[in-house]
DSSP file (Angstrom, degrees, kcal/mol; ACC not computed):
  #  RESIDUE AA STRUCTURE BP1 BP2  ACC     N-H-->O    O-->H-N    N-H-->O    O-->H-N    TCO  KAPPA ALPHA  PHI   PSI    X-CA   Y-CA   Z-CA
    1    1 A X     >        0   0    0      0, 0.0     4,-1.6     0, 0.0     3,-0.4   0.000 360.0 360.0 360.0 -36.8  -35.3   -3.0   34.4
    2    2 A X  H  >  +     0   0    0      1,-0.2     4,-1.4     2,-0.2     5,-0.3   0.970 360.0  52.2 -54.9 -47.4  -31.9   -2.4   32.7
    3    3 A X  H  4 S+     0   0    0      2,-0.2     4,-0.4     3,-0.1    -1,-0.2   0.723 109.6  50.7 -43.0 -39.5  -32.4   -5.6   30.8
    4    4 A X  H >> S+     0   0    0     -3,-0.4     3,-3.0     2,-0.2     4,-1.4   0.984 110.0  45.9 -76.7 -86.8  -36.0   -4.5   29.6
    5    5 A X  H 3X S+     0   0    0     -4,-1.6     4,-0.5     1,-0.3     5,-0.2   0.640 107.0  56.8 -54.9  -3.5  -35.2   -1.3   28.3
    6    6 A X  H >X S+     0   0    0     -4,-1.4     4,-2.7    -5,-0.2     3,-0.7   0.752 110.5  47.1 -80.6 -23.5  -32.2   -2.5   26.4
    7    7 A X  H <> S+     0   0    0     -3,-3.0     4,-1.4    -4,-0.4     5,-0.3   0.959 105.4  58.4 -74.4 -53.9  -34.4   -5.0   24.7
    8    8 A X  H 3< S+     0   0    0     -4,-1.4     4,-0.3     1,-0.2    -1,-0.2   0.512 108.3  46.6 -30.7 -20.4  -36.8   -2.3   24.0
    9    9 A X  H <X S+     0   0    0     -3,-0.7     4,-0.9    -4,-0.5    -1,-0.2   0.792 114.2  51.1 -85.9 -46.1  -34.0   -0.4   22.1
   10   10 A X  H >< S+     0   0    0     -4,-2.7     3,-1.9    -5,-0.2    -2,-0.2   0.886 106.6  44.0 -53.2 -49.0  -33.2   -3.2   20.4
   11   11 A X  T 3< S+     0   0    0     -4,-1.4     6,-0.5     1,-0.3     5,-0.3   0.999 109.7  66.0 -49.9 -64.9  -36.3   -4.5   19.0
   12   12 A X  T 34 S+     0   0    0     -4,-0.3    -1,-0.3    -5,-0.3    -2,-0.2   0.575  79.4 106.9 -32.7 -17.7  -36.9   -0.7   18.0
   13   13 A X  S <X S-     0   0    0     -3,-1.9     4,-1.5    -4,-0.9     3,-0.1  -0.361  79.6-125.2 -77.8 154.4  -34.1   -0.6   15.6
   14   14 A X  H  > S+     0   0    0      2,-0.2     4,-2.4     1,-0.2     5,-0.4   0.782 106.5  64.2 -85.3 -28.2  -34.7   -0.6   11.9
   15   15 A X  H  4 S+     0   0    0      2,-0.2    -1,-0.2     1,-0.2    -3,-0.1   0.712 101.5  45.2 -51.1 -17.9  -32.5   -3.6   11.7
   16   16 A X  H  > S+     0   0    0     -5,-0.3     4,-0.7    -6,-0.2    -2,-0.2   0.865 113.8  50.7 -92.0 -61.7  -34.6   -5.8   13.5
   17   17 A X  H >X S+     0   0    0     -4,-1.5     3,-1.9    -6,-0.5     4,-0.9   0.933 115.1  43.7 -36.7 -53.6  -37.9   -4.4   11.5
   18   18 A X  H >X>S+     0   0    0     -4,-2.4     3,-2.8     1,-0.4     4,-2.2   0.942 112.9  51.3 -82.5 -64.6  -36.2   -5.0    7.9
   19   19 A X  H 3>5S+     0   0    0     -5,-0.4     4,-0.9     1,-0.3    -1,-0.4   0.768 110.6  50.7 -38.4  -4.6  -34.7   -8.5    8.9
   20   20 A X  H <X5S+     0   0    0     -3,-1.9     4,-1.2    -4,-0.7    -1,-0.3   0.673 110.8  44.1 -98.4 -16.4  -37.9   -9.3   10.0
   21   21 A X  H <<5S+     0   0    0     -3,-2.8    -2,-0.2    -4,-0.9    -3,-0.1   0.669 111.7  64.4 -81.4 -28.2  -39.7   -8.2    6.7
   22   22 A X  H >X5S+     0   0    0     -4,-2.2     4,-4.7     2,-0.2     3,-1.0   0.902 101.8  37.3 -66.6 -49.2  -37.0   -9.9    5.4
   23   23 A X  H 3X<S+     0   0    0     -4,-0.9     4,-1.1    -5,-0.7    -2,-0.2   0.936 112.7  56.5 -66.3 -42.2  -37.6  -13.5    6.5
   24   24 A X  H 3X S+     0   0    0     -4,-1.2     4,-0.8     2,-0.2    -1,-0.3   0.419 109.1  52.7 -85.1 -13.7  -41.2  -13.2    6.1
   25   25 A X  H <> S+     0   0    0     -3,-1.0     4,-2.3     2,-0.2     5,-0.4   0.784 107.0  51.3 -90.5 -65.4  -40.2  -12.2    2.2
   26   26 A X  H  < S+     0   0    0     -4,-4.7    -2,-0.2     1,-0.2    -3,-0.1   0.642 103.5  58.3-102.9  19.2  -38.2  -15.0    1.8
   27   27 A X  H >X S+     0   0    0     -4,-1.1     4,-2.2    -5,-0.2     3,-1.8   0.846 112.1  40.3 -68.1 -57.0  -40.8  -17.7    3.0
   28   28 A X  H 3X S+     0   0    0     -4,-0.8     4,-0.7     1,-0.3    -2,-0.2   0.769 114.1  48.2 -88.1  15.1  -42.9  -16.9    0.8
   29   29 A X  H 3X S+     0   0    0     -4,-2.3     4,-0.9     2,-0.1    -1,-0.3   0.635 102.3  66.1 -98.4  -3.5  -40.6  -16.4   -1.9
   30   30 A X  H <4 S+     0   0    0     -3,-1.8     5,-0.2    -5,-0.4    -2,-0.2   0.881  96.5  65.1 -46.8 -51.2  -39.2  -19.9   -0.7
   31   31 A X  H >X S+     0   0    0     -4,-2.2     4,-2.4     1,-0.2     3,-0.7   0.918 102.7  44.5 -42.4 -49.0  -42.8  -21.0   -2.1
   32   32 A X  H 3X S+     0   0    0     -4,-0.7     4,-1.6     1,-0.4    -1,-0.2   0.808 105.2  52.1-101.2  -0.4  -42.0  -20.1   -5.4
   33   33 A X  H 3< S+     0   0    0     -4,-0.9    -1,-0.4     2,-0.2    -2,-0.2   0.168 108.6  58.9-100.0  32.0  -38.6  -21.4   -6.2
   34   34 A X  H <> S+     0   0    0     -3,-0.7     4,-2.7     3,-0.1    -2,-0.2   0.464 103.7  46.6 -68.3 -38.6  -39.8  -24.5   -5.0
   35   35 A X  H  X S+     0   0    0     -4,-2.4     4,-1.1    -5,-0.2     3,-0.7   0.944 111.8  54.5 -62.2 -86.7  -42.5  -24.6   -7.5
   36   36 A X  H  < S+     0   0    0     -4,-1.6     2,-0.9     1,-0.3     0, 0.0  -0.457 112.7  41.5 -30.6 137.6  -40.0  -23.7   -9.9
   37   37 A X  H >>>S+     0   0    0      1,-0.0     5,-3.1    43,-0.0     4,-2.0  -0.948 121.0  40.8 128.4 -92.2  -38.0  -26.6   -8.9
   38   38 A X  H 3<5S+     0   0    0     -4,-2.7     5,-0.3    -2,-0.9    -2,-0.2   0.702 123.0  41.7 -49.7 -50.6  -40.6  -28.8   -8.6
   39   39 A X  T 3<5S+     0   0    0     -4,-1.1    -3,-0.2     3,-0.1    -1,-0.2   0.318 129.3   6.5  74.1-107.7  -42.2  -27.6  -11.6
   40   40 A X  T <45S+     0   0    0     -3,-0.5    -2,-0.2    -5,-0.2    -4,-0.1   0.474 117.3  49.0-151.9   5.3  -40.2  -27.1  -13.6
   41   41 A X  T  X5S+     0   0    0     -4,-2.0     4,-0.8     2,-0.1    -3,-0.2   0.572 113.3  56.3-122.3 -54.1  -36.2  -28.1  -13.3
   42   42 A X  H  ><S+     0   0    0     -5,-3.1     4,-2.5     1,-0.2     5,-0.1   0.942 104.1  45.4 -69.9 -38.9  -37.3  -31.5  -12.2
   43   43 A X  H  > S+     0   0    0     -5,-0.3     4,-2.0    -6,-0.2     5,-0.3   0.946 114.9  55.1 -62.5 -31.9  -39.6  -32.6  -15.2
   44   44 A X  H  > S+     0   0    0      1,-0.3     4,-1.1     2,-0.2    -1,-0.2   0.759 106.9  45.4 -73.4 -18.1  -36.7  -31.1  -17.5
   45   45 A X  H  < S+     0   0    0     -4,-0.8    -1,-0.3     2,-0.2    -2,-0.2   0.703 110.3  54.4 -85.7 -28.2  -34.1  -33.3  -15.9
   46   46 A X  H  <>S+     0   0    0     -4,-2.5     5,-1.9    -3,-0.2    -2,-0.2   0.901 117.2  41.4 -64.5 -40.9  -36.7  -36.4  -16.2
   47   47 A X  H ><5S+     0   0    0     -4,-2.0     3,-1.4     3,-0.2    -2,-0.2   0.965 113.6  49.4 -64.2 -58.6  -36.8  -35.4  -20.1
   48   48 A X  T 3<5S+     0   0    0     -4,-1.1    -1,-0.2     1,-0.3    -2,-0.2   0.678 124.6  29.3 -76.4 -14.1  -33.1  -34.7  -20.6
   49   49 A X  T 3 5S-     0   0    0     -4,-0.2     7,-0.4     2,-0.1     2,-0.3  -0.128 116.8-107.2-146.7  58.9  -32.0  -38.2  -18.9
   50   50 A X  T < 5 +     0   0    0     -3,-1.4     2,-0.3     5,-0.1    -3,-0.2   0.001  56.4 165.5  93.6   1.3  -35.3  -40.3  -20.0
   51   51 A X      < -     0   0    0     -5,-1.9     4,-0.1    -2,-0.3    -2,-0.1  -0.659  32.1-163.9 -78.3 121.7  -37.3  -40.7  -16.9
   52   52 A X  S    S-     0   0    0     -2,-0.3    -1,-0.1     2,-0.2     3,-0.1   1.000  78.2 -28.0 -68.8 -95.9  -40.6  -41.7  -16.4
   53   53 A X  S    S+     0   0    0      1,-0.3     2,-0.1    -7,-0.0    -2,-0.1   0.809 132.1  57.4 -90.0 -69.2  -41.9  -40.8  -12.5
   54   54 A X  S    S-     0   0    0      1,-0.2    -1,-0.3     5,-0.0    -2,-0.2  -0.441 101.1-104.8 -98.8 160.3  -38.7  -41.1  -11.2
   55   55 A X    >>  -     0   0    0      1,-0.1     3,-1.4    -3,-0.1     2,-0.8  -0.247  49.0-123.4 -68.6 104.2  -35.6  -39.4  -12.1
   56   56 A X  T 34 S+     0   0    0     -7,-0.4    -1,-0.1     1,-0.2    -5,-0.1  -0.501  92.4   4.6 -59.0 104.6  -33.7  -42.3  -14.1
   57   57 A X  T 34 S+     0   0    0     -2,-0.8    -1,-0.2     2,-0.2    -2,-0.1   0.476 114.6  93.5 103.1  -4.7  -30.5  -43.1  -12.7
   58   58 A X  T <4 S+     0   0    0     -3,-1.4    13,-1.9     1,-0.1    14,-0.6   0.618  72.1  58.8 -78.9 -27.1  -31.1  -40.7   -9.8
   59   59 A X  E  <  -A   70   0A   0     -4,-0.6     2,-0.7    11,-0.2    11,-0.2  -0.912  63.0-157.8-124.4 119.6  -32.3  -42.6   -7.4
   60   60 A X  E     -A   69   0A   0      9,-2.7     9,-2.0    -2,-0.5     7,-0.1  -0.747  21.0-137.2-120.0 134.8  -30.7  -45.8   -5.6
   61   61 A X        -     0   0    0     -2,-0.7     2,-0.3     7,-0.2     7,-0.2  -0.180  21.0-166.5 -63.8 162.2  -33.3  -48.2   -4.0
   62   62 A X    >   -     0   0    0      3,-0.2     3,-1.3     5,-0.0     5,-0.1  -0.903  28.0-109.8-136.2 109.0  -31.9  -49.4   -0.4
   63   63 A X  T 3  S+     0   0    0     -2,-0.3     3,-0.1     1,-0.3     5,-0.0  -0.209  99.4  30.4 -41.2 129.2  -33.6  -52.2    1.1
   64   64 A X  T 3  S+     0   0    0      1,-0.3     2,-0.3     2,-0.0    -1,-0.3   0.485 104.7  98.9  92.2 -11.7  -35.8  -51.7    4.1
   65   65 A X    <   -     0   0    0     -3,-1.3    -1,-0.3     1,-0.1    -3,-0.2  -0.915  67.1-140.0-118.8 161.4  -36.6  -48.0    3.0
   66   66 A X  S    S+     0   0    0     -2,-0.3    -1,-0.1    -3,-0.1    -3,-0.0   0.664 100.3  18.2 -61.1 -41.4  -39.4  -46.2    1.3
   67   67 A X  S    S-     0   0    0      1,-0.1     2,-0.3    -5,-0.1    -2,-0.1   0.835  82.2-152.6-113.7 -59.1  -37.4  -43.9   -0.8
   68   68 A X        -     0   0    0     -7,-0.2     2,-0.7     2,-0.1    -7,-0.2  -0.718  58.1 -36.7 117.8-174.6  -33.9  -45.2   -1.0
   69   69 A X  E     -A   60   0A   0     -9,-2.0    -9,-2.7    -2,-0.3     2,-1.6  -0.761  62.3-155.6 -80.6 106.0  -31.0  -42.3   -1.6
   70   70 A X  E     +A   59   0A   0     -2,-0.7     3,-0.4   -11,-0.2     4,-0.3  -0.756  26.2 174.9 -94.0  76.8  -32.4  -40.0   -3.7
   71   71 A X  S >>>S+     0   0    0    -13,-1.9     4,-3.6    -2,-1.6     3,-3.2   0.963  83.7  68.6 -74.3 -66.6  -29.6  -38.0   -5.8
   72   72 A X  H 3>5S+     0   0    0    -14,-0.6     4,-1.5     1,-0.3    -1,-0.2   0.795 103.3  49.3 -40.0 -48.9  -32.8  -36.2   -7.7
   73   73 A X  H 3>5S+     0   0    0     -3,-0.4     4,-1.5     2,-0.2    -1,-0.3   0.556 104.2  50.5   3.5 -65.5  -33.6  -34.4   -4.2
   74   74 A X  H <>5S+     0   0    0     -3,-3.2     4,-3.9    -4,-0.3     5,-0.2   0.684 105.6  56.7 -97.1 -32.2  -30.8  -33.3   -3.4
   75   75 A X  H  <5S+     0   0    0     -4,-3.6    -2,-0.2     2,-0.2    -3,-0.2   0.832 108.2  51.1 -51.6 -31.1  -30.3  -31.6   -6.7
   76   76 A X  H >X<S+     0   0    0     -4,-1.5     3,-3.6    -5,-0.6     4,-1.1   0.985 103.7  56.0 -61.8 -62.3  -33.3  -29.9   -6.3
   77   77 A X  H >X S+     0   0    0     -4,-1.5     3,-3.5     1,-0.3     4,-2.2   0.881 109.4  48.8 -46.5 -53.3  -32.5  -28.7   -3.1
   78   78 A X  H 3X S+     0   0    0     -4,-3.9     4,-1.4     1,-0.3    -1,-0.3   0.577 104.5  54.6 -64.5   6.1  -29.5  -27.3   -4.4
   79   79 A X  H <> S+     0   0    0     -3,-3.6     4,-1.2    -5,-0.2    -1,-0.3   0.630 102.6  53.5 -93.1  -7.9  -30.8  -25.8   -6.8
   80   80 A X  H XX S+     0   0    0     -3,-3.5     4,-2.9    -4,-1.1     3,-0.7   0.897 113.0  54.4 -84.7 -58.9  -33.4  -23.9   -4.7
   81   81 A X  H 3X S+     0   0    0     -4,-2.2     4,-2.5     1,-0.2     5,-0.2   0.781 110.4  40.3 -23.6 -76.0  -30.2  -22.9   -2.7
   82   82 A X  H 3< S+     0   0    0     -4,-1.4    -1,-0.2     1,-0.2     4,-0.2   0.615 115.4  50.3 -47.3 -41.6  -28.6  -21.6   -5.4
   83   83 A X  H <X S+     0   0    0     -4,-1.2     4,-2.0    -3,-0.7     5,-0.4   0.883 118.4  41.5 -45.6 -58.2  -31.7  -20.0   -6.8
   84   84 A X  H  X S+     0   0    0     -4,-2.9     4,-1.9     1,-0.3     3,-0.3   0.974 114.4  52.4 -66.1 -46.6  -32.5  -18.4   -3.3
   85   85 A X  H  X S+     0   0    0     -4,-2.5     4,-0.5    -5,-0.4    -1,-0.3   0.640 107.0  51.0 -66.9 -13.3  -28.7  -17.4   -2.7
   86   86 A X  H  > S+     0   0    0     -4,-0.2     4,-1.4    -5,-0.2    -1,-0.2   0.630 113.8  44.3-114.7 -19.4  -28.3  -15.6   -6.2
   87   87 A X  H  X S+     0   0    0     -4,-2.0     4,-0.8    -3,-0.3    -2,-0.2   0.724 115.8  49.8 -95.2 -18.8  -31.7  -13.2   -5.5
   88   88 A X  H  X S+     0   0    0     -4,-1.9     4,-1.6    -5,-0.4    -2,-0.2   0.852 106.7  54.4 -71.6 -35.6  -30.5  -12.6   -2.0
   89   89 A X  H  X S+     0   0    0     -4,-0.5     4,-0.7    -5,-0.2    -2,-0.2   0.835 116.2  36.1 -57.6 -55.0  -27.2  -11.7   -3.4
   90   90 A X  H  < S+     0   0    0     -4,-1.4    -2,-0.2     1,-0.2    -1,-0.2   0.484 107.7  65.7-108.9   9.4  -28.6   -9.0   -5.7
   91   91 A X  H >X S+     0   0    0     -4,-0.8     4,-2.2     3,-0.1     3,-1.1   0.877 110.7  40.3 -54.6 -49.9  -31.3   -8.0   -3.2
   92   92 A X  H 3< S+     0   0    0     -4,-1.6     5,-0.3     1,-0.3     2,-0.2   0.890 109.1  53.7 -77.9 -19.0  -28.3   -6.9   -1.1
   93   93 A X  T 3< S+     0   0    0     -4,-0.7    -1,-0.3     1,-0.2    -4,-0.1  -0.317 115.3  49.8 -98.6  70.9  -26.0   -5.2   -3.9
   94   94 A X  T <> S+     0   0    0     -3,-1.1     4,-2.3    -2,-0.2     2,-0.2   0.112 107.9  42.9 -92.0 -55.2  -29.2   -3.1   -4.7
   95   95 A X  T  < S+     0   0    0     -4,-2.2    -2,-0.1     2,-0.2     4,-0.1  -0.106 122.8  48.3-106.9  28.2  -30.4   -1.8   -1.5
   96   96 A X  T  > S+     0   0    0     -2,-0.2     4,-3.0     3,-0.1     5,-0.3   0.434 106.1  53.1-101.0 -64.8  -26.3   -1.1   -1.0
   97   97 A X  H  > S+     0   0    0     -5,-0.3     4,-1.4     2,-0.2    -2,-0.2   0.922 111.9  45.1 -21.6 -60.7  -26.0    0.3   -4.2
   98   98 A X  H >X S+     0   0    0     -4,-2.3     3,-1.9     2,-0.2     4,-1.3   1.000 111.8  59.6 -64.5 -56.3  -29.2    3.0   -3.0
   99   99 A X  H 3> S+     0   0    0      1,-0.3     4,-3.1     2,-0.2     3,-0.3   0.911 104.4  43.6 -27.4 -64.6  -27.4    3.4    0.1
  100  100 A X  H 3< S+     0   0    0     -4,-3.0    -1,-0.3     1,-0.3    -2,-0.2   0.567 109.7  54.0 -90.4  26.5  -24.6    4.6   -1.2
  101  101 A X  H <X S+     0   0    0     -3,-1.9     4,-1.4    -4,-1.4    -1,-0.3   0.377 105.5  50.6 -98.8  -5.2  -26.0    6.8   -3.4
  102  102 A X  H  X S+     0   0    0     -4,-1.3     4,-5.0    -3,-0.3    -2,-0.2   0.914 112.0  54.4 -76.4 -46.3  -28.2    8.6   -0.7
  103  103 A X  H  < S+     0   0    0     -4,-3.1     4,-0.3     1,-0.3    -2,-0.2   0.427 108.8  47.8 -79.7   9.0  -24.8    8.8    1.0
  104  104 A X  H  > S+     0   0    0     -5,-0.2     4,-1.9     2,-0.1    -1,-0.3   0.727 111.0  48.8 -75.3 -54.3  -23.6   10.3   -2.2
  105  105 A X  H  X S+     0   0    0     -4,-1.4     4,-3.8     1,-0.2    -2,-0.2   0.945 110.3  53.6 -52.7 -52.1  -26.4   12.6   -2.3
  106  106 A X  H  < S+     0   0    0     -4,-5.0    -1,-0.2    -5,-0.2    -3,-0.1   0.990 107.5  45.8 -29.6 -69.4  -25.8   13.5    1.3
  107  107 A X  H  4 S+     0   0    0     -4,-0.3    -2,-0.2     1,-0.2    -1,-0.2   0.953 110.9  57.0 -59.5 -31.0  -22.3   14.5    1.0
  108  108 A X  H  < S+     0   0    0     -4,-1.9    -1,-0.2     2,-0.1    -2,-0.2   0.805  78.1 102.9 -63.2 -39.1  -23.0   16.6   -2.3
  109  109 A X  S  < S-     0   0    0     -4,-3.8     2,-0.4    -5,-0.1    -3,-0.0  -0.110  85.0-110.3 -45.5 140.7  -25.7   18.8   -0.6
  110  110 A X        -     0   0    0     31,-0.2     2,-0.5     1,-0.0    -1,-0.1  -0.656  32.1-146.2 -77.9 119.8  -23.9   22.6    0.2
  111  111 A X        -     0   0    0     -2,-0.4    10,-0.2    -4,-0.1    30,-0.1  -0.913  18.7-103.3-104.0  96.8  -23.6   22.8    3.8
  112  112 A X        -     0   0    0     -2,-0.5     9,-3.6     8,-0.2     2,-0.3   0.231  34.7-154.4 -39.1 131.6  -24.1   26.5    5.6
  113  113 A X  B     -B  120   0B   0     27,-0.3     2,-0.3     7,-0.3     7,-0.2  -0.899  27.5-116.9-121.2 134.4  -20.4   28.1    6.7
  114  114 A X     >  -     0   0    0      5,-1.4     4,-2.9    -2,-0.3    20,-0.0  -0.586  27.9-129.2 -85.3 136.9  -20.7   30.4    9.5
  115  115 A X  T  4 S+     0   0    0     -2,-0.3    -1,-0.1     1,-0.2    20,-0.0   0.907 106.6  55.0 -53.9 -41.2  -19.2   34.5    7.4
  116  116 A X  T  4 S+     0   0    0      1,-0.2    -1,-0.2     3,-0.1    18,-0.0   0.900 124.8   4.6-103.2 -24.8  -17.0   34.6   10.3
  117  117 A X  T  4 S-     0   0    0      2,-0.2    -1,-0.2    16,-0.0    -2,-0.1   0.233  79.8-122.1-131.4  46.3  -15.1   31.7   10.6
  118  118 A X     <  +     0   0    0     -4,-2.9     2,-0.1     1,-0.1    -3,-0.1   0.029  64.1 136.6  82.5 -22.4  -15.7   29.4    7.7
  119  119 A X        -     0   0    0     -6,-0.2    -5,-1.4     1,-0.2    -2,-0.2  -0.429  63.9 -88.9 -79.0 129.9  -17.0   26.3   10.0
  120  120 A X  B     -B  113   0B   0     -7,-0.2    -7,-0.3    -2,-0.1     2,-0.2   0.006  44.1-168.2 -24.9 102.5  -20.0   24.0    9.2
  121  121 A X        -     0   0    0     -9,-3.6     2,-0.4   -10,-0.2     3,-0.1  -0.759  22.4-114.6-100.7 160.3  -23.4   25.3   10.7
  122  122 A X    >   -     0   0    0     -2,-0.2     3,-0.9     1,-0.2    17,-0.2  -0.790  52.5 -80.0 -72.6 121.9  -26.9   23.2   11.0
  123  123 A X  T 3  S+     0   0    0     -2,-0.4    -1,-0.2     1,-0.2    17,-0.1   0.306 116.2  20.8 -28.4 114.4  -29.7   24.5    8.9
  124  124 A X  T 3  S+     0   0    0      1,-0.2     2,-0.4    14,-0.1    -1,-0.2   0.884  81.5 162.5  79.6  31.7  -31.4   27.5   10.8
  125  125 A X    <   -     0   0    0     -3,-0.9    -1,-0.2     1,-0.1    12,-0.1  -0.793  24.2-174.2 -52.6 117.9  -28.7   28.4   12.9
  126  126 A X  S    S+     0   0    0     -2,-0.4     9,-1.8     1,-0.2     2,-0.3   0.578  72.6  20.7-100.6  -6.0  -28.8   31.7   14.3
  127  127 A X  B    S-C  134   0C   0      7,-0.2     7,-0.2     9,-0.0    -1,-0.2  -0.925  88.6-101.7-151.6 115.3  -25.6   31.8   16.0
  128  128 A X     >  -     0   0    0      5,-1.1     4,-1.9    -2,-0.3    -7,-0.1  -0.285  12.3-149.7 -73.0 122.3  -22.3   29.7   15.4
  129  129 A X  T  4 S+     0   0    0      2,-0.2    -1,-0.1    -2,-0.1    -8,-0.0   0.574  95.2  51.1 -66.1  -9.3  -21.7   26.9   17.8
  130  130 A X  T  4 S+     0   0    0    -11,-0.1    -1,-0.1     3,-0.0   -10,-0.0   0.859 128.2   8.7 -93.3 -85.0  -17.6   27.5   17.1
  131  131 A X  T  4 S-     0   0    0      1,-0.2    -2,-0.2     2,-0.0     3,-0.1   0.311  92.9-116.1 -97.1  29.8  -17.0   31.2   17.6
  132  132 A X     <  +     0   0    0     -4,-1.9    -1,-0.2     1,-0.2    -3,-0.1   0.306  59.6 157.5  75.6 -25.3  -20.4   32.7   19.1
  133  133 A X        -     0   0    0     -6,-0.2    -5,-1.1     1,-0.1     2,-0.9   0.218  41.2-128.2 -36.2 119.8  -20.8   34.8   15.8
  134  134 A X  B     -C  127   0C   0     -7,-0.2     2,-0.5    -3,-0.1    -7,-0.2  -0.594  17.8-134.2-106.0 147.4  -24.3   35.8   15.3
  135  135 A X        -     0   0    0     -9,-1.8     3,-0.1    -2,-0.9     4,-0.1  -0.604  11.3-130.9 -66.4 116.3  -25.5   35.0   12.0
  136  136 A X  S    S+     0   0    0     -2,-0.5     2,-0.2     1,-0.2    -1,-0.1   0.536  88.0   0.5 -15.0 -34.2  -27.3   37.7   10.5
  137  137 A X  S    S-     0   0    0    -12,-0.1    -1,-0.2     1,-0.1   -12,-0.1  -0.685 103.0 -60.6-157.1 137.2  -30.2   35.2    9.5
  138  138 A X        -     0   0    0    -14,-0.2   -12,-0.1    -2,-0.2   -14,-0.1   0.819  69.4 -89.1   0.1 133.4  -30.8   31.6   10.0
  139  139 A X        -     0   0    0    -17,-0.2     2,-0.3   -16,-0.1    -1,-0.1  -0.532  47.8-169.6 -53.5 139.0  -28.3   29.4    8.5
  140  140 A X        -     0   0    0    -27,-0.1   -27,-0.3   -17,-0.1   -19,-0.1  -0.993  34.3-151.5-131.2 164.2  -28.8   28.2    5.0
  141  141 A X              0   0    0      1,-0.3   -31,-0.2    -2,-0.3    -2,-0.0   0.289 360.0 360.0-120.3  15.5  -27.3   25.8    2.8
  142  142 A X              0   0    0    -31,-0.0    -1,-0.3     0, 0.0   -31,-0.1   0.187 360.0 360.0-101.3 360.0  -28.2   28.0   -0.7
């Protein structure tokens, strides 16, 4: 039973939700730097080094195979890497960026101080959890 409810917290975490929103994000955004790729990155490299169907000077046949070693391929793929790694890159220094400006925002909100001895109360406190004082009316942080 211990086992069960620990998965149950886990799954329940927002970390688990976004990464999952995440991967599901970057299939289908897998889709379209591959079209781009395919596209449009590969016909410009057939134009810019002269190639007809296949990538001139890209590809070397090996007897006994269909495709041979395919240098044009592999360029793609890395270039879908690279593509994919550089919006994942500033996916994350955005949604860091917003973090820490919430956690800017945070600390900048005015935080209620109990009149009798100066210490941090929670909004609508009637009584201060340090010296027992009671507040004359709810905590507030105007």
């Amino acid at each position: 039973m211990k086992i069960v409810n620990e998965f149950k917290e886990f799954i329940s975490k927002g970390n688990v939700m976004d990464m999952a929103v995440g991967i599901i994000i970057g299939g289908a955004f897998t889709a379209i730097v591959t079209s781009l790729t395919n596209d449009i990155i590969n016909p410009f490299i057939k134009l810019v080094t002269g190639g007809g169907a296949e990538v001139a000077g890209l590809t070397i046949p090996v007897p006994g195979t269909e495709n041979g070693i395919d240098f044009g391929a592999f360029i793609s793929a890395v270039i879908n890497f690279l593509i994919i790694a550089l919006v994942v890159f500033f996916l994350i220094k955005a949604v860091n960026e917003f973090k820490n400006r919430l956690i800017k925002e945070e600390a900048a909100k005015p935080t209620p101080t109990c009149p009798f001895c100066k210490e941090e109360l929670k909004e609508g406190a009637t009584r201060c959890p340090h010296c027992a004082g009671e507040l004359p009316a709810p905590a507030n942080a105007a």
